[in-house]
N, C-alpha and C positions, 0 to 999 in steps of 0.2 A: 944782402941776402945772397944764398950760394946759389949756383945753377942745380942744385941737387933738392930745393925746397922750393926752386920756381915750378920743377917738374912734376913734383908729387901735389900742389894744389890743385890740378882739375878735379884729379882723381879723387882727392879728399871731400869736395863739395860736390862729386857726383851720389858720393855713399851718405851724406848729409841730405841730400834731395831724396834721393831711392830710398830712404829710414824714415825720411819726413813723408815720402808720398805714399807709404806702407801704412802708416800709422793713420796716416788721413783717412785713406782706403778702411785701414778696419773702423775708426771711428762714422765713418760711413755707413758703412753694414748694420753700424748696432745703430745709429740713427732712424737709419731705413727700418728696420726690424723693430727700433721701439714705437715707431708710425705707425707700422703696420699692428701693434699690438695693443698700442693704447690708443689707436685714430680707427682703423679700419678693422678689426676683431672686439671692438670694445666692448659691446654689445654681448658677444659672444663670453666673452673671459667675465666681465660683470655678473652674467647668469649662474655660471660654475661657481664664483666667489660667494654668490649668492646662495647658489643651494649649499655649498661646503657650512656654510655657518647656521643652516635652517635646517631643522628636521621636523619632519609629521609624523608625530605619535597618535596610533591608532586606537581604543581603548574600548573593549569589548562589551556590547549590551547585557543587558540581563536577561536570560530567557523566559518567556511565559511559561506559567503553571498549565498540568491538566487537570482538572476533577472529573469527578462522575457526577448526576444529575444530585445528589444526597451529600457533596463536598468530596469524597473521600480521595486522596491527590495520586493518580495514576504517572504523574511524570511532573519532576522537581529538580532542582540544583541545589548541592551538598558541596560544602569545601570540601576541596583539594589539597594535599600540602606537595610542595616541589621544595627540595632541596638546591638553593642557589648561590652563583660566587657571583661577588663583585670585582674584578680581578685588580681593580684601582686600592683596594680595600685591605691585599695581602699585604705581608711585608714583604722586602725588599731582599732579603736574605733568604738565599736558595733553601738554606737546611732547616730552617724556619717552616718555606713554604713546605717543604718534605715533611715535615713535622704534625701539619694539621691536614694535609691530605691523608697522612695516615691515617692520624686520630677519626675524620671522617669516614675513612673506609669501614674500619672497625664499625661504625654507628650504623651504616645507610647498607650495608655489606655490597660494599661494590669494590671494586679492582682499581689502584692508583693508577696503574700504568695497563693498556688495552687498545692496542691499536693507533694509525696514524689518523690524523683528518689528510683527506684527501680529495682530490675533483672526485674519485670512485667512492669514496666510503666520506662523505660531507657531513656535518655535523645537523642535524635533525635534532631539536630538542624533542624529548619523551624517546625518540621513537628509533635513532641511532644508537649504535653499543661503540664507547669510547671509555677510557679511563677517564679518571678525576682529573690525572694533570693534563690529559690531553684538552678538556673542556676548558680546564682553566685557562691555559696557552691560549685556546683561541677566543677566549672571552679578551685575556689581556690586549691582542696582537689587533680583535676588529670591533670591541665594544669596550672598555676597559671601566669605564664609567659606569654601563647597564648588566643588570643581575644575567647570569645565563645561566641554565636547567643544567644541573648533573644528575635530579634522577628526582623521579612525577611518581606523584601519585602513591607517596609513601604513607603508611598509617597514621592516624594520629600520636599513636606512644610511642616513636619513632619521631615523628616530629618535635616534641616536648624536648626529649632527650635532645635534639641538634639546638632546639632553643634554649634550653638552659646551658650550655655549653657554648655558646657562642662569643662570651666574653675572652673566651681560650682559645674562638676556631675563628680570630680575625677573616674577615670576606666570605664569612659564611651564615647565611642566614635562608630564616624559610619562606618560600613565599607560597601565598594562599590563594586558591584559585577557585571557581566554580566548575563541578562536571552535572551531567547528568543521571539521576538515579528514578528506578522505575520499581516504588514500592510494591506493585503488583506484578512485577516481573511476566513472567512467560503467562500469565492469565488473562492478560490485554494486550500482548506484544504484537499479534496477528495487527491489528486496525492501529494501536498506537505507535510502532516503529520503532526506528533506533538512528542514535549519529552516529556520525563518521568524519573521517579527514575529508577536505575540498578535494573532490578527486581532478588528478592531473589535467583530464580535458576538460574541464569543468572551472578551470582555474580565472581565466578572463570572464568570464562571467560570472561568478559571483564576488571578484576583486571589483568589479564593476559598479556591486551593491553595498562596498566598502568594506568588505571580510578580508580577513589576511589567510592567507594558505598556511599550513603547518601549527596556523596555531586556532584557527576557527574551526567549530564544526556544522555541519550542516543535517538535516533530513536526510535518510537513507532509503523509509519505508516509511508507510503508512501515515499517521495525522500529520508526524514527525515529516514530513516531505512536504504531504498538501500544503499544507499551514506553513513553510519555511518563514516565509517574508513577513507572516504575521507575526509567528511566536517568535521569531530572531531579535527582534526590534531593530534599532539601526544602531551603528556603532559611534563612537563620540571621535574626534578631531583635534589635536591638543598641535599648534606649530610654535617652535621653539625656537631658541638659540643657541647654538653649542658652541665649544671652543677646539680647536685644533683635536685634542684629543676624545671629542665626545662629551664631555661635561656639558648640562645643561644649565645655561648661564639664567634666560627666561623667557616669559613668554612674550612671541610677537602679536600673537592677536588675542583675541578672547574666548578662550576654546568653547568647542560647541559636546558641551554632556550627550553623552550615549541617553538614547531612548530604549527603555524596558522594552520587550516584546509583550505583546498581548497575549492574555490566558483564555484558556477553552472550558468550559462547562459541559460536559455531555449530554446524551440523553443514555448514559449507559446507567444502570443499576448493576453498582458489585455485586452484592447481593445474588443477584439471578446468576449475573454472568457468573460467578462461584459454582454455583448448582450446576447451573446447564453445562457447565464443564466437568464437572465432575458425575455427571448421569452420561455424557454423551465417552466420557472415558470406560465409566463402567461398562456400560452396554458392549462396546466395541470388544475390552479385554472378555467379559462373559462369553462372546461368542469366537472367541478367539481361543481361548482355554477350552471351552465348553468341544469345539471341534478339533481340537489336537494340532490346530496349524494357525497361522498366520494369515488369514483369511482376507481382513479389515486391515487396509494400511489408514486409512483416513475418513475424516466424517466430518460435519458441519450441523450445527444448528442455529440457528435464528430467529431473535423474539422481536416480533413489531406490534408499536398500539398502532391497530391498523388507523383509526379515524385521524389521528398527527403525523407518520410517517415517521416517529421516534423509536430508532435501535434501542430495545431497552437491554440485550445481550445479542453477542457475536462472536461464535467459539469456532474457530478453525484446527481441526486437529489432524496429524500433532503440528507443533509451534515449538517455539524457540527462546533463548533465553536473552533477554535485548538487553540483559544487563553486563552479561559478557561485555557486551560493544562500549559500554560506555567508557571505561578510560582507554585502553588499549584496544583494538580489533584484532584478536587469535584468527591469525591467518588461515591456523590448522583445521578451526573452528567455521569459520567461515569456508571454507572448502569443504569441508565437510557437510556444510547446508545446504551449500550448490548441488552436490554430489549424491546426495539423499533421493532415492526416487517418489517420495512420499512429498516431495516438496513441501519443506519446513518453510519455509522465506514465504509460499508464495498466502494469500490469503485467499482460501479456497473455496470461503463464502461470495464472495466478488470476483475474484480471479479466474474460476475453473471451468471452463463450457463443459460442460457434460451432457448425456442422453438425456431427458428431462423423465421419457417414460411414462407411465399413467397419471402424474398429476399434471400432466398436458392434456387430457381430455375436458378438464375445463375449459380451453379454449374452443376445442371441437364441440362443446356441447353444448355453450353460448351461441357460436355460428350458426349450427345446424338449428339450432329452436327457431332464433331471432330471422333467418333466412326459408324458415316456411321447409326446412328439408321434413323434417317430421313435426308431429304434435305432439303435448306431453303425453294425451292417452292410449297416443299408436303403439300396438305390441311389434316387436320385433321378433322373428327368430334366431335365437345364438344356439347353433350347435359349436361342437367341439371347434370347430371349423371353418375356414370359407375358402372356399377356391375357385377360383377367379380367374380370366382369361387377361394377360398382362401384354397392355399394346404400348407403342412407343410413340405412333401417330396413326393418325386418322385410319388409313385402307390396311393397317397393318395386323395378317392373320392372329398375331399374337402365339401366346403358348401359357399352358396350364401355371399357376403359382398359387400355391396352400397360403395360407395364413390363419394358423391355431390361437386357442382361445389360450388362455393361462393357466384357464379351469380345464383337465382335459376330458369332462362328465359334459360341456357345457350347462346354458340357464335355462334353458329352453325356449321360454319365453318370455321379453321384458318390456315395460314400459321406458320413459323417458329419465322418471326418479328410479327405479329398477337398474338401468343402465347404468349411473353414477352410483350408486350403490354399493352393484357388486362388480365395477370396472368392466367388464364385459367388454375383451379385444373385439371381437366380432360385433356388437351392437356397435361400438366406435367405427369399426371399418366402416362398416352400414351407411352413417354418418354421412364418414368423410369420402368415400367416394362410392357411394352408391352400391346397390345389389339387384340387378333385374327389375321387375315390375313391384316388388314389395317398398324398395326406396329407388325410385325412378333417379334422379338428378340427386349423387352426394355433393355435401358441401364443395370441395374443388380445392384443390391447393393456394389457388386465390385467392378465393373468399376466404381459405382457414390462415391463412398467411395475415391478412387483413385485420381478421379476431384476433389471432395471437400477437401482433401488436400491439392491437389496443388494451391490450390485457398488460403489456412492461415486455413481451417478450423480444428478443431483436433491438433494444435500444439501449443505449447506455442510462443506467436507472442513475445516476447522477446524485448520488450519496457522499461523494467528495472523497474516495479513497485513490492512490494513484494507479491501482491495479485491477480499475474495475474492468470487466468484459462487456459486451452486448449478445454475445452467444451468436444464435445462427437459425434463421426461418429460412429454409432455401423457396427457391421460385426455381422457373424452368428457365430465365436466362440465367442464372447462379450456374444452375446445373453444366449448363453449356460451356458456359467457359472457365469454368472449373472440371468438369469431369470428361467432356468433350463428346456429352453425349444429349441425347432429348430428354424430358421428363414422361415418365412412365406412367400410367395409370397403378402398379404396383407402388411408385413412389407415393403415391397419394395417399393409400390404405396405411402405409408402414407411417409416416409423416400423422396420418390424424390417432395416433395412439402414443404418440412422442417418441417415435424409433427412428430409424435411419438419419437422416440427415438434421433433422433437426437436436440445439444444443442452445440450455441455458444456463446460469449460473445459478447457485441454491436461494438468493435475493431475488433473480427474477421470478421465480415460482413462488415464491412468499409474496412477492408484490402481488400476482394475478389471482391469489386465493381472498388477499387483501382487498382487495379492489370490490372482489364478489360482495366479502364480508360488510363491506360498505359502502353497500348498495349501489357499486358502479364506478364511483370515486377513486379515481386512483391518484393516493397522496404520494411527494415525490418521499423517499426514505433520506433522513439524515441521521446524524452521529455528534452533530454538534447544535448544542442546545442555546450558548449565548458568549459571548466575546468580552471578556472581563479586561481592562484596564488594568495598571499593575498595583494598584489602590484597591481593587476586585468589584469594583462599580460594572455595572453593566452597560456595555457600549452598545452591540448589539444584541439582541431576543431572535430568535429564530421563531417564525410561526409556520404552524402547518401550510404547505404549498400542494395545491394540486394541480396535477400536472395536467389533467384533462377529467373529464365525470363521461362515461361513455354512453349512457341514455341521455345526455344533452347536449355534448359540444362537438354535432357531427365528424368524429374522429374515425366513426369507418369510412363513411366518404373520403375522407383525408388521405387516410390510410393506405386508403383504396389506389388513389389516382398517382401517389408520391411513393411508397415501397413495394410496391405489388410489380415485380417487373417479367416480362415473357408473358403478358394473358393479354388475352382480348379483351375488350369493355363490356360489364355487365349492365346492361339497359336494368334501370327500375333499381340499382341498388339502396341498400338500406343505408341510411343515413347514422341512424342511430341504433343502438340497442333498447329496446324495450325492457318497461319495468318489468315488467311481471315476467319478463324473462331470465334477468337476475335473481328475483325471488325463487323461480321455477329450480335454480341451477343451486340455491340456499338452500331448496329442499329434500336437492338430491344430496346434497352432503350431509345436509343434517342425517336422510335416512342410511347412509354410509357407517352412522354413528350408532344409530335404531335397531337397524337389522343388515350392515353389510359387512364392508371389510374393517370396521372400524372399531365393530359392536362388542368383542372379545377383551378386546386393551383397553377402553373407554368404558366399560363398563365397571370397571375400579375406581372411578371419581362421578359426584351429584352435580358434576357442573357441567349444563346442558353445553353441547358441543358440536361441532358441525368439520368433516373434513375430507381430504382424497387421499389415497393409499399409493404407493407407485412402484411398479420392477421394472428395471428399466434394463436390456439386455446391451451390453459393451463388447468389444474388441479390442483393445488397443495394444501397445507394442509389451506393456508388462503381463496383459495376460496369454496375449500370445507367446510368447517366452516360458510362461509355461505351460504350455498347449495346453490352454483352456478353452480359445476359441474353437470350438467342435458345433458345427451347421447343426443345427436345429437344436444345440444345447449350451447357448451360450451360458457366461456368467452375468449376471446383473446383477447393480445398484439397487439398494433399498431405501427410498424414499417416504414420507409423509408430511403433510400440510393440514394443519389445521385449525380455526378458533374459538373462541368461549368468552363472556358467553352466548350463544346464538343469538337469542332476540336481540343483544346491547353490546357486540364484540371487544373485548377491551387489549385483545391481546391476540396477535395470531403467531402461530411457531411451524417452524421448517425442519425438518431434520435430514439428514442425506445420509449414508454409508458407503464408504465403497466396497465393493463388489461384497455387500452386504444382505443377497440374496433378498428374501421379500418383502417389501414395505411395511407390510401388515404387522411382520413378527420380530421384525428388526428394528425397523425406524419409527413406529406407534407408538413402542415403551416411553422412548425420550420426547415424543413432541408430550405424549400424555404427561409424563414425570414432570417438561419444561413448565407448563399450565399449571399442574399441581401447585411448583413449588411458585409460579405467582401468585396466585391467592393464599398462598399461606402467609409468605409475605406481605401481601396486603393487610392481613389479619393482624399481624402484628403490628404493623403499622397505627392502624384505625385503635386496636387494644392501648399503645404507646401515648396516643391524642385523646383517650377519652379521659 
């Protein structure tokens, strides 16, 4: 061996070593790394493996039906047809695929090519605007397997035509959906509502109740809201197996079927609610034409069987068309309902506090009897007027304040039924706070706060709508820390005629004429008559609920001691209302109908009748806007409440106006016309069964 290859063998086995210990070194690394991945992550990378091969398919309930008390379906689900690709389904061949995109566009008139998918502009089935190849692409790219929406909610004849066709439009086919349609559209929409997409912040909570976003929809308004959880039913659960690309290979467990949502029965009658919508539009346009202006933006009426608490109509005017909403939401439209100051959306029969005005003297005239302020056969004096020294507490000199009658001849002189009669500001002032030596001690902001809740007013009447109000009884701690001031003896006078500060909604003053109507009772009001099964079996019956009987289940005491807040304790108060003080307060309405404000309008129907008239004067930012607030002439609300028939009430009606001037001449026509047209109804009913 030479000296020239003894030399170069260290070196040779050193790069043999450093190439061996290299390789060691990485076979090392991946050893370590596979420990780490199949030893100590395993758990981890097993889960991932796990869910990569498993999917939960969601699978949409049926919604409940509505009807109305006589079957007739207020709100139902109609297919849908969506136009959809299965992107696994095209061919393969580009100019192919260009080929039935065309052909599609042509059919469904939509645009092949329209925009990118993007994080900013994301593909939204229905509700994003992308081309056909753009949906395709990303049907192919993240579901390639699963059908995906290129355009919702196409006609049926339009459908047909993509189905017979589809031998030619490989990966195209229709799929059929459920929406919601509301046969009765804008005539029920007020109390029945409308859907909508799950809205954004709203998202974790009702994925929670197992809805999927973007593609479920929800209550928006009205029964459609209360009722969500009922009428949705729950959705069904389907866990699979896929393969690499999405294909569903089967199933891993035994899926759990979606449950139907449960249906509502009403207590509404189409029927009426038709009428009373169409007398409470006339009346409004009449006096709207009739006066050359715009006078009336809104009005309500309401029909209750006083002895059940069954809505048998509920007309909120105007309203809205909730069938817009149901496949798309017109944004423009929708803004536009916001933007209305007539408030379309809101339900103005439950929703709206308003002045209540004279048919709030039924509560003043319950207190005052049942509390000994007068007798039925004490006369009063009403002149034109009363003026009164207006204190704010006890040593304070005060200063003069008027308060006129409506009438401005005055009555001169009235009894008790006299006073409910002919409404008489001034016999109500009398009342409610007193006149010198003639009514020593008036009833008191207390006590009438007291009455006027046990009558529905100030509390939420719990009819199940999601916009209901409770309106507003003030007291002198209200006053305080709200208006930062003491209660007045003027507030008292203004308060017992339903003016200043008090406000209720056009339900509550129906429930307190109801209540009278029978005999004290006040039933709670609903809208929903029984809960059908999706078989239409009856789950549950609704039975008449009352809520309290005010001559028996000491509710003024109650009343008394729990919302009455800012008074001192009345030693010796009345526990209950007396019968015959109810009756006493029957009679005055009846003679409202005999010989008062009632007697004119009423006097065109044979069915004995009993009611209260009301003008109720407003302020608010619309009619100050157009300086119509002017001191000592404002504009007023035109109101009436009334039932039939007297002896055996089967039916009491509300009707409101706004800035509808006087109850009498305004809102009489339609409570009369609403009565009318139920017994004629009934008539034909009974003629129908014999």
């Amino acid at each position: 061996m030479s000296e020239t290859s003894k030399a170069e063998s260290p070196l040779d086995r050193w790069r043999v070593l450093f190439t061996a210990a290299g390789i060691g070194l990485v076979f090392f690394i991946y050893l370590v790394r596979l420990f780490f991945l199949q030893v100590v992550q395993w758990s981890t990378w097993t889960a991932q493996a796990e869910d990569n091969r498993t999917v939960t398919i969601n699978t949409p309930a049926t919604r409940g039906i509505i009807y109305d008390r006589r079957g007739t379906i207020l709100a139902r689900n109609v297919a849908s047809y969506n136009v959809v690709i299965t992107a696994s389904n095209l061919p393969d061949d580009m100019g192919e695929k260009q080929e039935i995109y065309r052909q599609l566009s042509a059919l469904i008139d939509m645009p092949v090519d329209l925009g990118e998918i993007t994080l900013d502009t994301p593909y939204v089935p229905c509700y994003s605007e992308h081309g056909i190849m753009q949906i395709a692409e990303y049907g192919e790219l993240s579901k390639p397997y699963e059908p995906v929406r290129v355009k919702c909610f196409i006609d049926k004849e339009t459908a047909m035509k993509v189905q017979e066709k589809s031998m030619d439009l490989p990966g195209v086919s229709i799929e059929t959906s459920s929406i919601r349609d509301y046969p009765t559209g804008e005539l029920t929409a007020a109390f029945i509502g409308f859907l909508g997409p799950i809205p954004a912040n709203q998202e974790q909570y009702y994925e929670d109740q197992g809805l999927v976003a973007n593609r479920d929809k929800v209550g928006y308004a009205g029964l459609e809201l209360q009722y969500q959880e009922l009428l949705g039913g729950k959705n069904g659960i389907r866990k699979v197996e896929v393969d690499v690309a999405g294909k569903t290979m089967r199933d891993l467990e035994t899926p759990i079927a979606a449950v139907p949502g449960k249906s509502l029965r009403l207590t509404i009658d189409t029927r009426l609610q038709e009428a009373a919508t169409a007398i409470l539009d006339r009346e409004i346009t009449f006096w709207n034409v009739y006066l050359n202006t715009i006078r009336s933006t809104s009005g309500v009426t309401i029909a209750m069987n006083p002895k059940t608490g069954e809505i048998l109509a509920m007309v909120s005017y105007p309203t809205y068309q909730n069938n817009r909403m149901a496949r798309l939401m017109p944004a423009y439209y929708y803004e536009q309902l916001i933007q209305d100051p007539a408030k379309p959306l809101l339900n103005h029969a439950v929703g709206d506090n308003l002045p209540a005005g004279s048919v709030f003297k039924l509560a003043t005239a319950v207190g005052a009897l049942n509390e000994g302020v007068v007798t039925p056969d004490q006369v009063l004096s009403t002149p034109p007027k009363l003026v009164v020294i207006e204190k704010y507490y006890a040593n304070d000199p005060g200063k003069e304040r008027t308060f006129p009658d409506w009438n401005p001849a005055g009555f001169g002189h009235l009894d008790f039924l006299g006073g409910i009669a002919n409404s008489s500001n001034v016999y109500f002032y009398k009342l409610g706070g007193g006149y010198k030596d003639e009514v020593p001690e008036g009833l008191g902001i207390c006590r009438l706060g007291t009455y006027a809740h046990a009558l529905g007013y100030g509390e939420y009447p719990g009819i199940g709508l999601p916009d209901e109000e409770k309106g507003l009884i003030p007291d002198p701690k209200w006053k305080r820390i709200t208006h930062g001031e003491g209660w007045s003896t003027g507030d008292t006078y203004i308060s017992s005629v339903g003016q200043g500060y008090v406000l209720a909604t056009p339900l509550q003053v129906l429930m307190s004429a109801a209540t009278l109507a029978n005999d004290g009772k006040l039933i709670q009001p609903t809208l929903v008559r029984e809960i059908l099964d999706a078989e239409g079996n009856v789950v549950q019956a609704f039975e008449p609920k009352m809520k309290w009987d005010i001559t028996k289940d000491n509710v003024i005491q109650e009343f008394y001691d729990t919302t009455v807040r800012g008074c001192e304790p009345i030693e010796g108060q009345t526990k209950n209302v007396e019968p015959w003080v109810v009756k006493k307060v029957q009679e005055g309405m009846r003679q409202a109908v005999l010989q008062g404000t009632l007697k004119k309008e009423f006097s065109k129907i044979s069915i004995a009748a009993a009611g209260k008239t009301g003008t109720a004067e407003y302020c608010d930012k619309y009619a100050d806007a157009k300086n119509l607030c002017v001191p000592g002439n404002w504009p007023s609300h035109a109101w009436t409440v009334a039932y039939a028939p007297y002896d055996d009430p089967e039916i009491a009606v509300v009707a409101f106006v706004y800035n509808g001037g006087e109850g009498a001449s305004v809102a009489a026509p339609i409570v009369r016309q609403v009565i009318q047209a139920y017994f004629e109804l009934k008539g034909i009913d009974i003629a129908l069964e014999e």
